[in-house]
N, C-alpha and C positions, 0 to 999 in steps of 0.2 A: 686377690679374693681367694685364690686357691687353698691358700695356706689359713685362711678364717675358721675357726671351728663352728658359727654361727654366725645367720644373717645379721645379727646389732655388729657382730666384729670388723663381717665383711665390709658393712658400711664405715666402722670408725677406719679400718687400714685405706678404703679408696678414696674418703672423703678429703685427706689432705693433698692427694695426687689431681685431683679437679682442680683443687680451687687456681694453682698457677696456672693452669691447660684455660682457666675461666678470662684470669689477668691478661692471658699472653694475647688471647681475643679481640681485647679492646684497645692495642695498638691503633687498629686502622679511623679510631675516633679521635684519636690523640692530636694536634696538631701538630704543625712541619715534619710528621715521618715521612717518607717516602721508601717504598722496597729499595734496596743497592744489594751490591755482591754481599754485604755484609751481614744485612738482616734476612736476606736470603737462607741461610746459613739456621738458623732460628725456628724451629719448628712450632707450628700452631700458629704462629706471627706470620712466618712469609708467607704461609698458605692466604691469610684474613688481608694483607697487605697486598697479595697479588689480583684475590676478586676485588678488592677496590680498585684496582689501577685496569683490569678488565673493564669494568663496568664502564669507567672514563676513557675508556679505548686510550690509554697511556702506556700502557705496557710493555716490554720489549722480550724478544725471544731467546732473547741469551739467559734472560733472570725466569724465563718461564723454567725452561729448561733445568735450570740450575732449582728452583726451586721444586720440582717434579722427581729429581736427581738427590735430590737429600732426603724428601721422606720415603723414597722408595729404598732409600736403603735402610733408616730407621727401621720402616715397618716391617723390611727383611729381618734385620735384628730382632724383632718384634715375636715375628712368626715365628723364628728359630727357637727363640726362648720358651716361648709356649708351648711348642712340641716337645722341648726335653722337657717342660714340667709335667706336659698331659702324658708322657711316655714314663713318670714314676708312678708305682702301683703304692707308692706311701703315700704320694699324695693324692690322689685319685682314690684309693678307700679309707681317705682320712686319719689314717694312723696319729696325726698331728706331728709327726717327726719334719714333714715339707720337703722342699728336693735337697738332695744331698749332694755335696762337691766336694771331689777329695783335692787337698792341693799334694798330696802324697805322691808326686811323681813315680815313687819303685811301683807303685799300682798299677802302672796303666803298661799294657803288653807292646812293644815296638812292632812296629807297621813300615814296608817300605815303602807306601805311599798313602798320604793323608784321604781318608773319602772324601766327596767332594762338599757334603756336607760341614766338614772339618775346614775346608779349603775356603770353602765361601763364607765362614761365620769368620773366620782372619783377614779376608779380604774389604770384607764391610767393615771389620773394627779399624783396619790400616784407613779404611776412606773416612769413616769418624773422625781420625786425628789429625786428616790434611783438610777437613772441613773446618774442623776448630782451630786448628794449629798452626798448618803451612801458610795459610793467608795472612798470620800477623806477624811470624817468623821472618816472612820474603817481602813485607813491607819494612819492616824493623829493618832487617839486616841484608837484605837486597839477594846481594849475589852467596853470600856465606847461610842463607836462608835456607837457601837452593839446598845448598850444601846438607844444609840440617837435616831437610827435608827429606832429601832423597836417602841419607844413610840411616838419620835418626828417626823417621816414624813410618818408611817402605823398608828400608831393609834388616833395621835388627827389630821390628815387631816378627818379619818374617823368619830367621836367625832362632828367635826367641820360642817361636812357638815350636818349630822343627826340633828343639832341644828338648821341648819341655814334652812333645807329645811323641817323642823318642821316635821321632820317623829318619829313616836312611836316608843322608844326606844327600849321598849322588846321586840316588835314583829320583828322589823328589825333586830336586833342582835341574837336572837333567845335564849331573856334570862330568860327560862322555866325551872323550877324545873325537875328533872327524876325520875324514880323508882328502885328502889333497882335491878331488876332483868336487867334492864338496863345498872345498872354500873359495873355489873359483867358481862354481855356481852362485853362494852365496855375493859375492863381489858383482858379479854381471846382474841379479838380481835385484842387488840394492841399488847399486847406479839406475837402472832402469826404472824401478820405482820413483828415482828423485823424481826424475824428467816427469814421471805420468802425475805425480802428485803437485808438483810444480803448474802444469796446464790444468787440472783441477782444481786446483786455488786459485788461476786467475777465473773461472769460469762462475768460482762462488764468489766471486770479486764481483763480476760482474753481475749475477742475479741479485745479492744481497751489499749492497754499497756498506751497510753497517757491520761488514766483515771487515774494511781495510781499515777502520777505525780501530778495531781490536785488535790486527796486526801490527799496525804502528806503535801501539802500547804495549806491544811483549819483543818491539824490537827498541824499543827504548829502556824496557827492563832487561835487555839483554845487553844493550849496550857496555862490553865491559871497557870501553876506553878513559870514561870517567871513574870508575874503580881502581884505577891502575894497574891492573894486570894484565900480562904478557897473554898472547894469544896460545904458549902454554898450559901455563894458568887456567886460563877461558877455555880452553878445549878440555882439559881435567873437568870444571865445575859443571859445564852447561853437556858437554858432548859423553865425557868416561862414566861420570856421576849417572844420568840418568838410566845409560848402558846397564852400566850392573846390576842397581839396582831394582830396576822398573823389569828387568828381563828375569831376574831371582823371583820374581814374583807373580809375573803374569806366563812367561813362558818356562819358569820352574814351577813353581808349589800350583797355581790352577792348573797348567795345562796336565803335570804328571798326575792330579786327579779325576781328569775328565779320560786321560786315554788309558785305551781300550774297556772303557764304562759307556763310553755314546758311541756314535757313527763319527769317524774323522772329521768328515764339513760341520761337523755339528759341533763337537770342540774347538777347531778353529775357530768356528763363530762368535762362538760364546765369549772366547778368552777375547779375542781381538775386537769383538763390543764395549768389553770390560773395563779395555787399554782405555777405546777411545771416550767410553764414560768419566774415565778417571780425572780428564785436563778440564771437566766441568765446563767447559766452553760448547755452545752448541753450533759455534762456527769452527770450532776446529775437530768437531766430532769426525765427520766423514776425514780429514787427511788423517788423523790419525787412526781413527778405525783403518784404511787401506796400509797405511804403515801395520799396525798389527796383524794385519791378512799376511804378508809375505813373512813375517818374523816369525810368525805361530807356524806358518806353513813349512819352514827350513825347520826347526825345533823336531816337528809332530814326525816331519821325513829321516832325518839325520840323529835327535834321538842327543843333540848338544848345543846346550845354552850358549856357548862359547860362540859361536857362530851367530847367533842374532846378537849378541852383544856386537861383536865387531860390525853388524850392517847399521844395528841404533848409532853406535858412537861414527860413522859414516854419514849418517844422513843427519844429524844436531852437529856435528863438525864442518857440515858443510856451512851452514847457517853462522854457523861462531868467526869461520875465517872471511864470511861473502860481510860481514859485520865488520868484522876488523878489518879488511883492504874495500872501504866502499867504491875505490880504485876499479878494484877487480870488480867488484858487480854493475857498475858503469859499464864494461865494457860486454857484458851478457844483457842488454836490456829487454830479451824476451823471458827474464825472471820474473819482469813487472808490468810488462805491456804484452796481454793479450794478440794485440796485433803481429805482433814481431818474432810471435810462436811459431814457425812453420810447422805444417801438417806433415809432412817429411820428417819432421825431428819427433812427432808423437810417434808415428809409424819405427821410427828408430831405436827409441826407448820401448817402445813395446815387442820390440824385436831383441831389440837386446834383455830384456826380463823374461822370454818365451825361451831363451838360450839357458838364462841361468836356472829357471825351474827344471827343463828339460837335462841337465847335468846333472841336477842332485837328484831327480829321479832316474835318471839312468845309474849312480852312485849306487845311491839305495837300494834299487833291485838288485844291483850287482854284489853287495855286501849280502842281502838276506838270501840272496842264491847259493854262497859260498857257505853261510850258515845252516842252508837246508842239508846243500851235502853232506 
């Protein structure tokens, strides 16, 4: 409507934008629909799909979730748009010219770090393309899906846009060398983490039963024994893959635009919500939300992506090998039975993750002390 020179315009340009928003409505009258991951996905539909299955108390909280999860990102999109058009003064005192987009890349002035404005309108369009994309990719093509996934619509959207909005590569990605006493923080940190998020997944195990249902289906899509490939292989696809690229983007290009623009906890937070928003599961929100607390927090202190990459591809390598030798995780059975956890081994692991935070903070002060001088 913005762009209408007159209310008859306004009306012909919105009226063909209703009439599918009208269609997609009347799904839930339709017979054999039922909401799934799929229609989820569907805006205007999974909303109308999901008060019907409310109303028949049918519903389940992983498609709540998931559908609460995609138009909040829409509507982000949504807002964002509106703000740059309400923020043109052409189109705002109707010049009729509308808003203007240059794709002339020599226009636009290089920045060593995206604002966060910039940051988060890439990171909703990256979740657009694993909302429509990575779901039929990774049923299609399984394990090579993965693959697609993670290189072709996380990491070179991000790749793409750093080039195109000529922002400094090292600084925005966070691609700093570390120190020795750094990466043995990082290492005691990440082991320690397993252990806590390990006794946390059996604990949502045990609250919510319709969690080990979802687990058994992301370790049968993990399974790479029927693909045929070497635990190599599987460690490259499932463990290096997500490394790179999931870290280039949550602990590269958002986090370098949030810091020193908020309060530290408040960037951590943010990015490491974001992470755990991303796997669209509402059972696997919290482990992976805590996974991104500790990865955001080595990044924010240390100041190099290298270093979360190596604890992500640590802690999904665990998972690929404890897969490929079921051997070996027979012989750990407090991986799957609650009971068999000792209170001893949490006290352990949190002991040993109080060690590694306590190193790269001792690291880091000691670096920006020798910078003061």
């Amino acid at each position: 409507s913005l762009f209408a020179r007159s209310f008859k315009d306004a009306q012909n340009l919105v009226t063909p934008v209703y009439l599918p928003l009208v269609l997609l409505t009347q799904v839930a009258i339709m017979p054999g629909i039922q909401l799934n991951r799929l229609l989820a996905l569907v805006p205007v539909a999974n909303v109308t799909l999901l008060i019907k299955d409310v109303l028949l108390n049918e519903y389940s909280w992983d498609l709540v979730f998931l559908v609460f999860f995609v138009n909040s990102a829409l509507a982000f999109l949504a807002a964002m748009f509106s703000a740059r058009l309400f923020g043109s003064e052409e189109v705002l005192l109707g010049s009729g010219k509308g808003w203007h987009f240059s794709f002339d890349r020599r226009r636009l002035a290089p920045v060593r770090v995206p604002p966060p404005a910039a940051a988060f309108t890439i990171y909703a369009a990256i979740m657009l393309l694993l909302f429509y994309a990575a779901g039929f990719l990774q049923i299609r093509y399984r394990h090579w899906g993965l693959v697609a996934t993670e290189w072709g619509l996380i990491l070179a959207p991000v790749l793409a846009a750093c080039w195109y909005l000529r922002m400094n590569i090292r600084e925005t990605l966070n691609l700093r060398g570390f120190r020795p006493l750094s990466l043995l923080g990082t290492l005691c940190l990440a082991l320690g983490f397993m252990g806590i998020t390990v006794w946390i997944g059996l604990q949502q195990a045990r609250m919510f039963p319709e969690s080990v249902r979802m687990a058994e289906a992301l370790r049968k899509f993990l399974d790479f024994g029927q693909s045929g490939l070497g635990l190599g292989a599987a460690f490259l696809v499932a463990a290096v893959g997500p490394a790179v690229c999931e870290e280039v983007l949550f602990r590269g290009l958002l986090l370098s635009s949030l810091k020193g623009k908020t309060r530290p906890f408040l960037a951590i937070l943010v990015v490491s919500l974001l992470f755990g928003l991303t796997h669209m599961s509402i059972f696997r929100l919290v482990p992976t939300f805590i996974l991104g607390l500790y990865l955001t927090f080595i990044v924010y202190r240390t100041g190099s992506v290298f270093l979360s990459m190596l604890a992500h591809a640590l802690n999904n390598g665990l998972a690929v090998v404890l897969l490929s030798y079921p051997s070996l995780a027979a012989r750990l059975p407090w991986l799957s039975d609650e009971e068999q956890f000792p209170i001893i081994g949490l006290l352990g692991f949190l002991v040993l993750a109080g060690i590694g935070a306590a190193l790269i903070l001792a690291d880091t002060q000691q670096k920006s002390g020798k910078v003061g001088e």
